[in-house]
Backbone as CSV, one residue per row, in Angstrom:
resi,resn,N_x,N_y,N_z,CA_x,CA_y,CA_z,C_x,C_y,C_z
1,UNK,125.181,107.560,110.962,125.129,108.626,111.964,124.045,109.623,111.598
2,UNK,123.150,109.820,112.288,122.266,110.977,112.197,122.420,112.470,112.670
3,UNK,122.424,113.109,111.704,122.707,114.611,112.374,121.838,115.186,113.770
4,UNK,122.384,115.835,114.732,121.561,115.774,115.643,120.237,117.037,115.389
5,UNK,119.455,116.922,115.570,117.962,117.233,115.209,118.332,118.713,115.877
6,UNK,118.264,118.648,117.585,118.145,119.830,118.056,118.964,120.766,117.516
7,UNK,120.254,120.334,117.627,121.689,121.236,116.863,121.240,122.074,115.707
8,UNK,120.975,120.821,114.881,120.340,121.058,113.118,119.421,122.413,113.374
9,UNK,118.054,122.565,113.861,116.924,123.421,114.175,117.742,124.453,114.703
10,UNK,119.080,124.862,115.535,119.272,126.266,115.984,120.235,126.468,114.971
11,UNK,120.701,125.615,114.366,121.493,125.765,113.467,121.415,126.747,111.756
12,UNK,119.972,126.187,111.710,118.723,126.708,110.883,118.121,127.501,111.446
13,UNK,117.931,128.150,111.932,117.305,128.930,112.787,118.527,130.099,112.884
14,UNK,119.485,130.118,113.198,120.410,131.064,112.979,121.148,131.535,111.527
15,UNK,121.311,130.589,110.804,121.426,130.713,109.422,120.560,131.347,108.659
16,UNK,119.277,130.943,108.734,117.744,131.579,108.234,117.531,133.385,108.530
17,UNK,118.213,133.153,109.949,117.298,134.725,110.222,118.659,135.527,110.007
18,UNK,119.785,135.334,109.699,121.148,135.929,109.156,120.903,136.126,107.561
19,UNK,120.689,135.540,107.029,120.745,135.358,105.866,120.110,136.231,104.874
20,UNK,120.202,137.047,103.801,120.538,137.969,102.799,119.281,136.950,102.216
21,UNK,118.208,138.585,101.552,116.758,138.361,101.347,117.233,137.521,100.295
22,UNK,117.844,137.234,99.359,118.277,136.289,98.154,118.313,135.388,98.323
23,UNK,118.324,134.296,99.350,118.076,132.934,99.519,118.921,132.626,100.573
24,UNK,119.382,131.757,101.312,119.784,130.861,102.022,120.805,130.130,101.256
25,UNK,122.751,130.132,101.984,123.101,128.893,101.526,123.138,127.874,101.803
26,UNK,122.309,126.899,102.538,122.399,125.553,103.008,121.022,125.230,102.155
27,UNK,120.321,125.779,101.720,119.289,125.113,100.860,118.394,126.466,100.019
28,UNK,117.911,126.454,99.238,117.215,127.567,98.495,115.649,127.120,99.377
29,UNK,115.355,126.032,99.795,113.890,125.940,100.377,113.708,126.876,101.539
30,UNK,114.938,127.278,101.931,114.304,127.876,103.731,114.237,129.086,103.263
31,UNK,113.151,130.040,103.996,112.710,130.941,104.218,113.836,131.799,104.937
32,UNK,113.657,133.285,104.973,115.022,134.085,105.399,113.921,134.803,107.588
33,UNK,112.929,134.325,107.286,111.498,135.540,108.234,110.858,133.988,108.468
34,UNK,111.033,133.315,109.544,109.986,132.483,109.704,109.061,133.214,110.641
35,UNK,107.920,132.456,110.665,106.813,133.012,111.847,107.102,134.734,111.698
36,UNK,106.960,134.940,110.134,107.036,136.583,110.240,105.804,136.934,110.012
37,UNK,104.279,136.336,109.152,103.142,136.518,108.888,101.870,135.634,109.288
38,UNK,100.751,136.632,109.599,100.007,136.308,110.481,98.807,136.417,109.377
39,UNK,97.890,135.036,109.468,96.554,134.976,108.757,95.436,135.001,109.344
40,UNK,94.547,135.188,109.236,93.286,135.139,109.642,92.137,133.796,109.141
41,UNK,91.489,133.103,110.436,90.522,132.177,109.870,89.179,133.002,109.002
42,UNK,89.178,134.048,109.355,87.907,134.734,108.621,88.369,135.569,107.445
43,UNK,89.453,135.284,107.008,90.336,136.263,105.653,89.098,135.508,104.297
44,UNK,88.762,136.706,103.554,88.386,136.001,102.231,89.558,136.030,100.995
45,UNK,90.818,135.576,101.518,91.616,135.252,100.237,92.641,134.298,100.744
46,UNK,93.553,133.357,99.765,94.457,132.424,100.624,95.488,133.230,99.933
47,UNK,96.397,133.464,100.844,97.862,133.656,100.619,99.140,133.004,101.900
48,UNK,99.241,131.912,101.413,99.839,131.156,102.820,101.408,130.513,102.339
49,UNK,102.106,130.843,103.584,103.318,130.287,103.398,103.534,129.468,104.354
50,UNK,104.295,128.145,103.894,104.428,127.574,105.749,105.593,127.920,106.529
51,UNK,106.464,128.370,106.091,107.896,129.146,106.556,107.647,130.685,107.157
52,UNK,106.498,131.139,106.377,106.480,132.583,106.990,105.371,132.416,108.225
53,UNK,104.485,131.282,107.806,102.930,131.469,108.529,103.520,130.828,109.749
54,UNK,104.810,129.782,110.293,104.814,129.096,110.747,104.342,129.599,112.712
55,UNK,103.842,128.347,112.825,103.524,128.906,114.541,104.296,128.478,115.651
56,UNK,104.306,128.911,117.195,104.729,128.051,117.845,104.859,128.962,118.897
57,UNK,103.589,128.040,120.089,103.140,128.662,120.662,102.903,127.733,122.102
58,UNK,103.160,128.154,123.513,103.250,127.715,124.301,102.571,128.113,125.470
59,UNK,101.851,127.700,126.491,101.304,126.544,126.006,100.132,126.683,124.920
60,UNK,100.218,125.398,124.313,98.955,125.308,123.048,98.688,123.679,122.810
61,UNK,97.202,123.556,123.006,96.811,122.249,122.551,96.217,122.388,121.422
62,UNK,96.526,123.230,120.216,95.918,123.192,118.647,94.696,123.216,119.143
63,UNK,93.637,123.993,119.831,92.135,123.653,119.814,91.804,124.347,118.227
64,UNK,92.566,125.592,117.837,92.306,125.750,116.894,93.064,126.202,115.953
65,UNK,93.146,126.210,114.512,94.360,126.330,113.835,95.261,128.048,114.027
66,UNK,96.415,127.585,114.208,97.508,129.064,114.295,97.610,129.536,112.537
67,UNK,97.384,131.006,112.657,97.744,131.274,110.549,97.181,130.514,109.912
68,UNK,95.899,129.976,110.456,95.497,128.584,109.498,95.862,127.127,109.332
69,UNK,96.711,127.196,110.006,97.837,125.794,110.045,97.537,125.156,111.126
70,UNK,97.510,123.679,111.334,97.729,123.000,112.490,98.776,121.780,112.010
71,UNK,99.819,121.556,112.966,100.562,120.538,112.825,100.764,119.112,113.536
72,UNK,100.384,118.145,112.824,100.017,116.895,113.517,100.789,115.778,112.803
73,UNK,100.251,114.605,112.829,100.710,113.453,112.540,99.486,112.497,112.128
74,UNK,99.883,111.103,111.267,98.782,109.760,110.799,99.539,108.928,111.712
75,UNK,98.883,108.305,111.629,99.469,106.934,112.869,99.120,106.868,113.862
76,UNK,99.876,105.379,114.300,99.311,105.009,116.257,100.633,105.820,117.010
77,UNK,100.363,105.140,118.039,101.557,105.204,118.901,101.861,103.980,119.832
78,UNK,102.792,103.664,119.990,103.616,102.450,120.636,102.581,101.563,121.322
79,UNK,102.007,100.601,121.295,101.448,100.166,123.025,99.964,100.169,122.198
80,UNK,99.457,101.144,121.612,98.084,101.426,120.967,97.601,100.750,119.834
81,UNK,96.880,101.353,119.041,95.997,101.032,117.770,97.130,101.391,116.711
82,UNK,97.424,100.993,115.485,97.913,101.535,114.512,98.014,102.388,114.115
83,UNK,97.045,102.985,114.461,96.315,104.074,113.487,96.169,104.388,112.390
84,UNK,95.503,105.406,111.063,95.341,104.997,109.924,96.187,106.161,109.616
85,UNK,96.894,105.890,108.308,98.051,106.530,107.667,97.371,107.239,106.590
86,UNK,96.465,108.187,106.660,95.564,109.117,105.998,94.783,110.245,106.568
87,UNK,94.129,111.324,105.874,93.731,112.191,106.711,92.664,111.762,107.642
88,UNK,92.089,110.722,108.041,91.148,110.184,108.574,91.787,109.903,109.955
89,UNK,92.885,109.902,109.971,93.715,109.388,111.396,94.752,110.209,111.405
90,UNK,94.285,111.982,111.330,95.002,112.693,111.598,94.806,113.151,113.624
91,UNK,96.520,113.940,113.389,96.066,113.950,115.172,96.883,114.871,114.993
92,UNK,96.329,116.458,116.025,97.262,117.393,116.500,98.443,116.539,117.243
93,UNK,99.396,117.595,117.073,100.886,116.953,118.015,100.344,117.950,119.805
94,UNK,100.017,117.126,120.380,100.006,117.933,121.565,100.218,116.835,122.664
95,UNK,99.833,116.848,123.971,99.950,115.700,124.814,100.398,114.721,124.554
96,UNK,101.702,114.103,124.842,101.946,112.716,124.200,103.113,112.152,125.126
97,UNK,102.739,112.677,126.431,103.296,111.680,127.300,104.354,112.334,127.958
98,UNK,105.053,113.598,127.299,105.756,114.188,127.328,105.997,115.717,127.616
99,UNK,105.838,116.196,128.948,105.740,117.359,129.023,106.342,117.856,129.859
100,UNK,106.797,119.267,129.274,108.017,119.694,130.621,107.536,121.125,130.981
101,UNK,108.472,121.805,131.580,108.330,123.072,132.106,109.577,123.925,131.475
102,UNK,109.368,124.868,130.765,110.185,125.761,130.098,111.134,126.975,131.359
103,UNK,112.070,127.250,130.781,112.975,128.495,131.799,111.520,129.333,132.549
104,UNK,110.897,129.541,131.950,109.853,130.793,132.181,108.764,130.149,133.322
105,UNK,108.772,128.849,133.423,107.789,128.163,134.051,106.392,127.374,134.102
106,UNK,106.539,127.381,131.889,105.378,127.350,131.621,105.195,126.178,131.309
107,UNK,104.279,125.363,131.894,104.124,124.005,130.920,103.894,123.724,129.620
108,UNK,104.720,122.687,129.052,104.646,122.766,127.749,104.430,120.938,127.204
109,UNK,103.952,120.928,126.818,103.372,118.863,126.112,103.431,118.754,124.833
110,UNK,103.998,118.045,123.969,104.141,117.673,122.949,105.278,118.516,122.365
111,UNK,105.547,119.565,122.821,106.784,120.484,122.341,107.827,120.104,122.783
112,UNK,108.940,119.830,122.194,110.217,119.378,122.308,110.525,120.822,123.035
113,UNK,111.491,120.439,124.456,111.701,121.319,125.372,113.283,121.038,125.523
114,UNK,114.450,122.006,124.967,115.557,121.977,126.096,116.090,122.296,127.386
115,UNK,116.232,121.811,128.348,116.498,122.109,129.612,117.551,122.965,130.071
116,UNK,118.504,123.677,128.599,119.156,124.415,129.248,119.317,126.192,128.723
117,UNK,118.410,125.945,127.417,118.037,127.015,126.357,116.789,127.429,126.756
118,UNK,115.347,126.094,126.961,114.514,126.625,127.016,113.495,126.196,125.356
119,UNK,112.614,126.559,124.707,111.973,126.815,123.316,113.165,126.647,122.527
120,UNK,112.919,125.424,121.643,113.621,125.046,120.107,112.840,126.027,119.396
121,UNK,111.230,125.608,119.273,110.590,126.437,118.160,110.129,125.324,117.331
122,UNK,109.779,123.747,117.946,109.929,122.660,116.801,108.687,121.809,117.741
123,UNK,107.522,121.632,116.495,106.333,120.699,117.054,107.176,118.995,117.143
124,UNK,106.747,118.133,118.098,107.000,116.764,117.970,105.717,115.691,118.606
125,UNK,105.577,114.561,118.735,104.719,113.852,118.979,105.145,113.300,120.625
126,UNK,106.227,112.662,120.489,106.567,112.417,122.078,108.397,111.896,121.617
127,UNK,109.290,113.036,121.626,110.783,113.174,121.145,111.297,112.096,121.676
128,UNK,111.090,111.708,122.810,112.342,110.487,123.197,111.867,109.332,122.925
129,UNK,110.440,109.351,121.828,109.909,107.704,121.219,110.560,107.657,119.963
130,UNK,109.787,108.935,119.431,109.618,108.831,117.716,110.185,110.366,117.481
131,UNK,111.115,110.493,116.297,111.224,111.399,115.371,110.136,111.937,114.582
132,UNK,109.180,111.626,114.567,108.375,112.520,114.302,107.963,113.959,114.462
133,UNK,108.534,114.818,113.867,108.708,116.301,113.951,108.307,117.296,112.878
134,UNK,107.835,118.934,113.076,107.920,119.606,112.578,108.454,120.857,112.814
135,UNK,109.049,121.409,112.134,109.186,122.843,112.242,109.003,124.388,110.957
136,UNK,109.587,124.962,111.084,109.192,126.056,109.994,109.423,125.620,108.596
137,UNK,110.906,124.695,108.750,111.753,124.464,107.623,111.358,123.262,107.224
138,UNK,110.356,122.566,108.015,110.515,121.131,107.043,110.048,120.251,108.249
139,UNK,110.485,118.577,108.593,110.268,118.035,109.108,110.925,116.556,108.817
140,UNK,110.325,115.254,109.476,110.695,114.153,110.035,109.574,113.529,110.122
141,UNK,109.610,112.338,109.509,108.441,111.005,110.106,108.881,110.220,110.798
142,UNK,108.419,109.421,111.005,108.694,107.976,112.378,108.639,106.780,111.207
143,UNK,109.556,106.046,111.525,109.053,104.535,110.531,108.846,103.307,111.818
144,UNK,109.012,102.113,111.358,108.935,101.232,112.317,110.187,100.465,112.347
145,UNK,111.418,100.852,111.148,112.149,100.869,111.560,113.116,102.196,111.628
146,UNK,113.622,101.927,112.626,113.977,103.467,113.519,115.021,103.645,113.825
147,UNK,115.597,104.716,114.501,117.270,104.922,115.045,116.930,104.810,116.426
148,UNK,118.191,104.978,117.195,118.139,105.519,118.580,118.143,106.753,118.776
149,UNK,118.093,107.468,119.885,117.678,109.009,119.757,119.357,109.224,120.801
150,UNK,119.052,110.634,119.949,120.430,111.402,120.625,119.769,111.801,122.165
151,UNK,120.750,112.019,123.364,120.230,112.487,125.135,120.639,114.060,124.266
152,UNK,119.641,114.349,125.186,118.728,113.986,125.992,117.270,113.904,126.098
153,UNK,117.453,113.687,124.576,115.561,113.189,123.780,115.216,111.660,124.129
154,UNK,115.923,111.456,124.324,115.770,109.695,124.651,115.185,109.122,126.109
155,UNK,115.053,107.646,126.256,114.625,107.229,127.618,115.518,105.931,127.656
156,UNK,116.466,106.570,128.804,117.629,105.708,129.301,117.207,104.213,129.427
157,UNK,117.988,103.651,129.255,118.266,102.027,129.044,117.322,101.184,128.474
158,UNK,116.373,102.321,127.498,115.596,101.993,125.969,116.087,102.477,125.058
159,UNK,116.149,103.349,124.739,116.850,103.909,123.018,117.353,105.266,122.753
160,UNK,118.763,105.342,124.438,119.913,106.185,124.158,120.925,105.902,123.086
161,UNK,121.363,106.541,122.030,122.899,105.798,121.437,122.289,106.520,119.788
162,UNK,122.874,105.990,119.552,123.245,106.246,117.838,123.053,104.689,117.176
163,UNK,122.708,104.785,115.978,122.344,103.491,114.829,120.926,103.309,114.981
164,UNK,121.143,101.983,114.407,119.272,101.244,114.538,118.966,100.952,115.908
165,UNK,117.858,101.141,116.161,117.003,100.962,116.953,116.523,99.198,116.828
166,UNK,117.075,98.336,117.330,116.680,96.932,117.303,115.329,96.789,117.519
167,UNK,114.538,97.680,118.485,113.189,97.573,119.055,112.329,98.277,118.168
168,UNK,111.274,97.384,117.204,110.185,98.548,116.213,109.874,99.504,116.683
169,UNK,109.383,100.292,115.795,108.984,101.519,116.537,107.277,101.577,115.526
170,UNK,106.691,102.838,115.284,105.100,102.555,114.670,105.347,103.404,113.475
171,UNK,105.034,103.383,112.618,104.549,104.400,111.583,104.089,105.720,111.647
172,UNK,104.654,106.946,111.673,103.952,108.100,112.272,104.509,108.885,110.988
173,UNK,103.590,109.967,109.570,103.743,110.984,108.982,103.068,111.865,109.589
174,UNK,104.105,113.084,109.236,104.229,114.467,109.705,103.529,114.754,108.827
175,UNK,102.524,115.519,108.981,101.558,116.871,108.531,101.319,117.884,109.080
176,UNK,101.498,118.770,107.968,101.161,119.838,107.906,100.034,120.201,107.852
177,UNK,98.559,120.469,108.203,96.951,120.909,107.402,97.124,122.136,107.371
178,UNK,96.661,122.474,106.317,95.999,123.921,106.096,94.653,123.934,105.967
179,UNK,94.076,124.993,106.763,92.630,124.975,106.639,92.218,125.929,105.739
180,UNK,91.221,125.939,105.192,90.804,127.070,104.181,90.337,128.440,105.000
181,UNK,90.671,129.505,104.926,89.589,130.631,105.761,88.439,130.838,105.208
182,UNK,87.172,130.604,106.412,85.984,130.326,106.258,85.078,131.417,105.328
183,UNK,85.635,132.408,105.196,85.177,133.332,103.886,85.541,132.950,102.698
184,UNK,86.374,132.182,102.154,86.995,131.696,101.146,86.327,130.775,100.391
185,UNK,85.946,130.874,99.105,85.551,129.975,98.056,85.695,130.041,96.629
186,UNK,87.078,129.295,96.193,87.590,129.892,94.866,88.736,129.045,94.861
187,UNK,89.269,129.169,93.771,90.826,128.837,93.416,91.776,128.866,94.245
188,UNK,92.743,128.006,94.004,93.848,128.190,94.319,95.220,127.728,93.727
189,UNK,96.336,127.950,93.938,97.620,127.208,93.427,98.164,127.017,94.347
190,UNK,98.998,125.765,94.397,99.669,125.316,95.392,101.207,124.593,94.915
191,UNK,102.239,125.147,95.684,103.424,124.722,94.853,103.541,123.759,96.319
192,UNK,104.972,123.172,96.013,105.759,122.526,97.158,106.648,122.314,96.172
193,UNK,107.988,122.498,97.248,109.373,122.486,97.081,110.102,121.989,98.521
194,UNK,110.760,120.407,97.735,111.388,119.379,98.549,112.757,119.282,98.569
195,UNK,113.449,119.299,99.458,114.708,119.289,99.846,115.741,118.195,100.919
196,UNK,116.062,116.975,100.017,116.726,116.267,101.505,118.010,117.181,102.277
197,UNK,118.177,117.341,103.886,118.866,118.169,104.096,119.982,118.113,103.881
198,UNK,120.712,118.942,103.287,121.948,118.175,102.743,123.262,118.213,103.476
199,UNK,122.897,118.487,104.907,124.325,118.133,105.455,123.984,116.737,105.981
200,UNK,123.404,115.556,105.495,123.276,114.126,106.115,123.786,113.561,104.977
201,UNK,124.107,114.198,103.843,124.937,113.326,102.306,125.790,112.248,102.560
202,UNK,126.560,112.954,103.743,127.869,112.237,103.338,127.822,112.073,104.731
203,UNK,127.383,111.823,105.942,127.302,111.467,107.476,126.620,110.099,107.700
204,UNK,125.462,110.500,106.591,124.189,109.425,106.714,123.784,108.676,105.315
205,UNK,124.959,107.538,104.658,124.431,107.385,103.443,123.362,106.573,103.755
206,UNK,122.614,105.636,104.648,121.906,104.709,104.588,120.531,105.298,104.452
207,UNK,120.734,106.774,104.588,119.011,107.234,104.160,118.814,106.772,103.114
208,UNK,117.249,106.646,103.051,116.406,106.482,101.952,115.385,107.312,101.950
209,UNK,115.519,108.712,102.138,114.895,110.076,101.732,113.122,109.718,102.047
210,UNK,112.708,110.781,102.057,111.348,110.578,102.578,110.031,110.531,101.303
211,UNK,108.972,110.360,101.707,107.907,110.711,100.398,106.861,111.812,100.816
212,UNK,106.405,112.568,99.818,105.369,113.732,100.067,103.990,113.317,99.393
213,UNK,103.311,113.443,100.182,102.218,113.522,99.558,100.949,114.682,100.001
214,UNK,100.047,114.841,98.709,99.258,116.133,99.393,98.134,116.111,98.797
215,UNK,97.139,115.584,99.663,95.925,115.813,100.554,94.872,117.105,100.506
216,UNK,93.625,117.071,99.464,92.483,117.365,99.890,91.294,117.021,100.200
217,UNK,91.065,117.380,101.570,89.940,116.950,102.351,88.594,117.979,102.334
218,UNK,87.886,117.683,101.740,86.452,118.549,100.732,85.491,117.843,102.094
219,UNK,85.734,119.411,103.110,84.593,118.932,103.985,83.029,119.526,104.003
220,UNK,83.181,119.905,102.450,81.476,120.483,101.752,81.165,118.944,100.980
221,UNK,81.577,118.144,101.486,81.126,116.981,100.947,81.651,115.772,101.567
222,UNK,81.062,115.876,102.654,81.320,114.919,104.232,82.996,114.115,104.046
223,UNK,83.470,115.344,104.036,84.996,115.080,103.822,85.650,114.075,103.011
224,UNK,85.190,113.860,101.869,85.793,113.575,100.820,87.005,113.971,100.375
225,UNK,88.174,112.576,100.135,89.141,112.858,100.171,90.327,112.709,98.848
226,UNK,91.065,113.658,97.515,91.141,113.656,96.744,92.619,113.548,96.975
227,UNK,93.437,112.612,96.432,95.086,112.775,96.528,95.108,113.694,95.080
228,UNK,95.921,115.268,95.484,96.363,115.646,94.555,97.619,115.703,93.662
229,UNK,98.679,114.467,94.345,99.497,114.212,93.305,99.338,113.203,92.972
230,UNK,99.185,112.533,92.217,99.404,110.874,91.749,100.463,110.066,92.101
231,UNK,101.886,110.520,92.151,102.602,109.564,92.565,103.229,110.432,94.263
232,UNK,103.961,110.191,94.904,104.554,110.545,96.162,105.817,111.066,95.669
233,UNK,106.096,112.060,95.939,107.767,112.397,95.593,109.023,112.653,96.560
234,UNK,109.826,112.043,95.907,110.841,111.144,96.956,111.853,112.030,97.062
235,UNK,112.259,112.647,98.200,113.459,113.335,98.398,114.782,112.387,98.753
236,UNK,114.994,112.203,98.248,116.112,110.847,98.842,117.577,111.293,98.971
237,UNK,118.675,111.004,99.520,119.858,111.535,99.806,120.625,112.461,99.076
238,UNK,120.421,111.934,97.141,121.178,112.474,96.387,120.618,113.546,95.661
239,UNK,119.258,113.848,96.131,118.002,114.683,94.899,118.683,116.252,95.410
240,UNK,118.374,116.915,94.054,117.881,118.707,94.628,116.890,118.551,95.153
241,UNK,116.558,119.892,95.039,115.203,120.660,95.437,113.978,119.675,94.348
242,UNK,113.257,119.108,94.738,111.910,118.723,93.681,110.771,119.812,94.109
243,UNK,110.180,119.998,92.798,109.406,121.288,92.789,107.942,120.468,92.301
244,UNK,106.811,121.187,92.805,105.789,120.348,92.557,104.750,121.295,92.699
245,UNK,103.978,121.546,91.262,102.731,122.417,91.507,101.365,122.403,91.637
246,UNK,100.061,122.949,91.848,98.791,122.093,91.179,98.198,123.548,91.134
247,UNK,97.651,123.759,89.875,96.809,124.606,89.396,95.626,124.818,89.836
248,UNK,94.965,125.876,89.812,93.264,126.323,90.350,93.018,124.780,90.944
249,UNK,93.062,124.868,91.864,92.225,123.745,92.962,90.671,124.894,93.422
250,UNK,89.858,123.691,93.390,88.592,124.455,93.498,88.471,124.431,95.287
251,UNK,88.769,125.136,96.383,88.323,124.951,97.303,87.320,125.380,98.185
252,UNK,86.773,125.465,99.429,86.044,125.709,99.898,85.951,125.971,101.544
253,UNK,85.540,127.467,102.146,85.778,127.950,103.856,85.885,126.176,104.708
254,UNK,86.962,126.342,105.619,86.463,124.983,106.496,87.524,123.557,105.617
255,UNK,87.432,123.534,104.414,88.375,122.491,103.477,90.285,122.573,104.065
256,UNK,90.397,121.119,104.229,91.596,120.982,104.582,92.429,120.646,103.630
257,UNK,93.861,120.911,103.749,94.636,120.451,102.452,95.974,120.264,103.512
258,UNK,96.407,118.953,103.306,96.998,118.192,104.292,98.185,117.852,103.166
259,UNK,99.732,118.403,104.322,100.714,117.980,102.899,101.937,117.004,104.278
260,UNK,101.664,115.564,103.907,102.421,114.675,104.626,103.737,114.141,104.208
261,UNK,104.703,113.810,104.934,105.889,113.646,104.881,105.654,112.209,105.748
262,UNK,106.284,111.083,104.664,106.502,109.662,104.913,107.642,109.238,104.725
263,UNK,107.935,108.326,105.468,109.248,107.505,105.746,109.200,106.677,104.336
264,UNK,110.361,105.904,103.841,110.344,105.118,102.682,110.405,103.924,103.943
265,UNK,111.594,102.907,103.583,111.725,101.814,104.125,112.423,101.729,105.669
266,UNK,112.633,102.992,106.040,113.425,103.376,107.373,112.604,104.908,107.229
267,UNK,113.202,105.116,108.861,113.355,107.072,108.822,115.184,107.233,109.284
268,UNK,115.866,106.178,109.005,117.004,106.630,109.320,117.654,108.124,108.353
269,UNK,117.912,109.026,109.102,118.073,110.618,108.570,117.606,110.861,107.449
270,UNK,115.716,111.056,107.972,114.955,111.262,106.887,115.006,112.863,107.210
271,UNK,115.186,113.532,107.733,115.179,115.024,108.152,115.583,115.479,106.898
272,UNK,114.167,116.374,106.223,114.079,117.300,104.895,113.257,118.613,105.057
273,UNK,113.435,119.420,103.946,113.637,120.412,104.187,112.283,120.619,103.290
274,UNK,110.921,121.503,103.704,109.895,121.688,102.834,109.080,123.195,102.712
275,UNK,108.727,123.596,101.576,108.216,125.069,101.737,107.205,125.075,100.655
276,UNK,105.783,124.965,101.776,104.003,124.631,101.145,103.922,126.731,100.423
277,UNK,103.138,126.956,99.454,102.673,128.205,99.296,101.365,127.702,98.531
278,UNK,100.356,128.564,99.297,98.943,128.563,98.480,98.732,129.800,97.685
279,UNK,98.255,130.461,96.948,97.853,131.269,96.535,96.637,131.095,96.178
280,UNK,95.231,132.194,96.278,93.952,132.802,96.231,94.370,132.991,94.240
281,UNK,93.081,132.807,93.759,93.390,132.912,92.225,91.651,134.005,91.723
282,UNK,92.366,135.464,91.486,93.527,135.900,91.316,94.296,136.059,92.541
283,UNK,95.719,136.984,92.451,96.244,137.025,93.622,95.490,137.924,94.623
284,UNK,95.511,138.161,95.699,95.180,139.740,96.585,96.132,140.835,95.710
285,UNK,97.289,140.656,95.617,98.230,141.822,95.352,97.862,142.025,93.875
286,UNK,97.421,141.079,92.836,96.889,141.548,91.641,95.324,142.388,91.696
287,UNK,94.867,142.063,92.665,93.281,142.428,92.966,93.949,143.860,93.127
288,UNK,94.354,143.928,93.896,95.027,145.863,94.428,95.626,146.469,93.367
289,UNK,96.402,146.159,92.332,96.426,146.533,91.199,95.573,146.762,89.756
290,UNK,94.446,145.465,90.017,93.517,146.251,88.769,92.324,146.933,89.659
291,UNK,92.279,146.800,91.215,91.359,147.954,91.739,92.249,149.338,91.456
292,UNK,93.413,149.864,91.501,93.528,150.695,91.156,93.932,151.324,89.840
293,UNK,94.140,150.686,89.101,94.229,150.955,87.645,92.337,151.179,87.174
294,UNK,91.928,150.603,87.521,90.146,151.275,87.178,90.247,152.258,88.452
295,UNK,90.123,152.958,89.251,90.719,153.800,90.308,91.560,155.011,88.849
296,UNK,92.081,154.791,88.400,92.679,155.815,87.457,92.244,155.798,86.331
297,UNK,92.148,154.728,85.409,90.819,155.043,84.818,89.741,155.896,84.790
298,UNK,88.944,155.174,85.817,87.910,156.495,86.048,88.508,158.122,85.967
299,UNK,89.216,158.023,86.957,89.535,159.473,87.193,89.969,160.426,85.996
300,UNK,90.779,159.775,85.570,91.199,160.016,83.804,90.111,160.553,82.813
301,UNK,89.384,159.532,82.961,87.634,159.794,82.469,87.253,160.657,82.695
302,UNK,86.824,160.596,83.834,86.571,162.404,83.975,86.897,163.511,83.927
303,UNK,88.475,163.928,84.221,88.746,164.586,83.892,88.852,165.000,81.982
304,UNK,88.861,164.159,81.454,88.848,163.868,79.702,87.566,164.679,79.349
305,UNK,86.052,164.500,80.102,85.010,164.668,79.947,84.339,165.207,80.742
306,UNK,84.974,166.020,81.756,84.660,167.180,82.008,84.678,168.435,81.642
307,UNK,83.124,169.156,81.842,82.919,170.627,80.997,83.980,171.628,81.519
308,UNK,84.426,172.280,80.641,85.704,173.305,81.221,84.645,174.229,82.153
309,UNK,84.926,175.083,82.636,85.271,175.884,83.802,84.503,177.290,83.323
């Protein structure tokens, strides 16, 4: 049985923005303020969260990144080309066959739309194919082998119901990109912290938890592409939180850093829970502290060595 997706997202979504600045109890990964901070493509420092930075915005065809972020997918889609399962065959989530009209009247494509709420708040590729999803808290890939979708995400007398999906489905990882802001050239740190969600433990043992991997794309050098973890790390039914860091990364304005979420041998209730942070090296908030400690310094100085009066 798969937990239902939409439920899950208001579910999280109400828990998150209730919840006491000390953490969250359904997981220490979620954020308490999603979509509470706003970045700039022309900022010269990185300080990025994907829980706080998160976007979601209607209508929007990603022409260009929100907080720096754009959220897409690797892969084909049904009927099509394969597509390639790397940053080379990345694709905004926008148009995908699927588009509705929100309470307000606004057209909306690629955004998972409820018809009786209105805005989830959750990017998808085309909901009643593929699970392929993102949102503030985390996300979902597509495998090729697949579930059926809960109604009213689904397309009647193809793949309404609950269990496996008898009919393949394609390969689709969820990404996240972060773009560098184009003033930016320097260090960085980058954590990630993985979470399978843990109310599918005991609903959904047949998961086999998802894999992360994360992606820099060095487009000061006709996009050259560096995997910065070596192995993929597996959130799988029974794991905590996996924590995962990388020290001074040398990056560069325009450089993408792409953090994907893959299916293992299914996506049956691969739905996990993820929270990207970059940091600028040094920090901004350390920069404001030794600008003003020389700021007092000086002043100190002078007064020390100034002629009396």
């Amino acid at each position: 049985m798969r937990f239902s997706l939409p439920m899950g997202i208001l579910l999280i979504l109400l828990v998150g923005l209730c919840a006491p600045a000390f953490g969250n109890p359904l997981s220490p990964v979620l954020c308490d303020n999603p979509g509470s901070t706003h970045t700039n493509s022309t900022d010269n420092f990185v300080n990025a969260n994907s829980c706080t930075d998160f976007s979601f915005v209607s209508p929007n065809n990603q022409a260009s990144p929100m907080s720096n972020w754009l959220y897409g997918y690797y892969g084909g889609l049904l009927g099509g080309p394969a597509g390639t399962l790397a940053p080379s065959g990345f694709h905004a989530m926008q148009t995908m066959n699927m588009c509705s009209i929100d309470l307000n009247g606004h057209m909306d494509c690629g955004q998972v739309i409820d018809p009786n709420t209105g805005h989830f708040g959750w990017w998808a590729v085309d909901f009643a194919k593929y699970w392929t999803s993102l949102d503030a808290f985390g996300g979902h890939a597509n495998s090729v082998n697949t579930d059926l979708h809960d109604a009213p995400f689904c397309i009647n007398g193809q793949n309404c119901g609950s269990g496996p999906d008898s009919n393949p489905s394609v390969d689709q990882w969820a990404v996240k990109r972060y773009v560098v802001p184009i003033a930016f050239n320097g260090l960085v740190n980058i954590t990630i912290k993985v979470q399978k969600d843990p109310r599918t433990l005991n609903t959904s043992p047949r998961a086999d938890g998802d894999s992360y991997t994360a992606y820099f794309v060095n487009n000061q050098n006709a996009g050259a592409v560096t995997t910065l973890n070596a192995l993929a790390v597996s959130a799988g039914p029974n794991d905590p939180t996996v924590y995962m860091k990388f020290s001074s990364v040398m990056v560069h304005g325009g450089d993408f850093l792409d953090f994907a979420m893959s299916p293992n041998a299914s996506d049956y209730s691969d739905g996990a829970f993820e929270l990207i942070t970059l940091q600028s090296i040094p920090e901004p908030a350390t920069l404001l502290l030794v600008g003003a400690g020389l700021a007092l310094t000086g002043l100190k100085s002078r007064r020390k060595y100034s002629k009396p009066s």
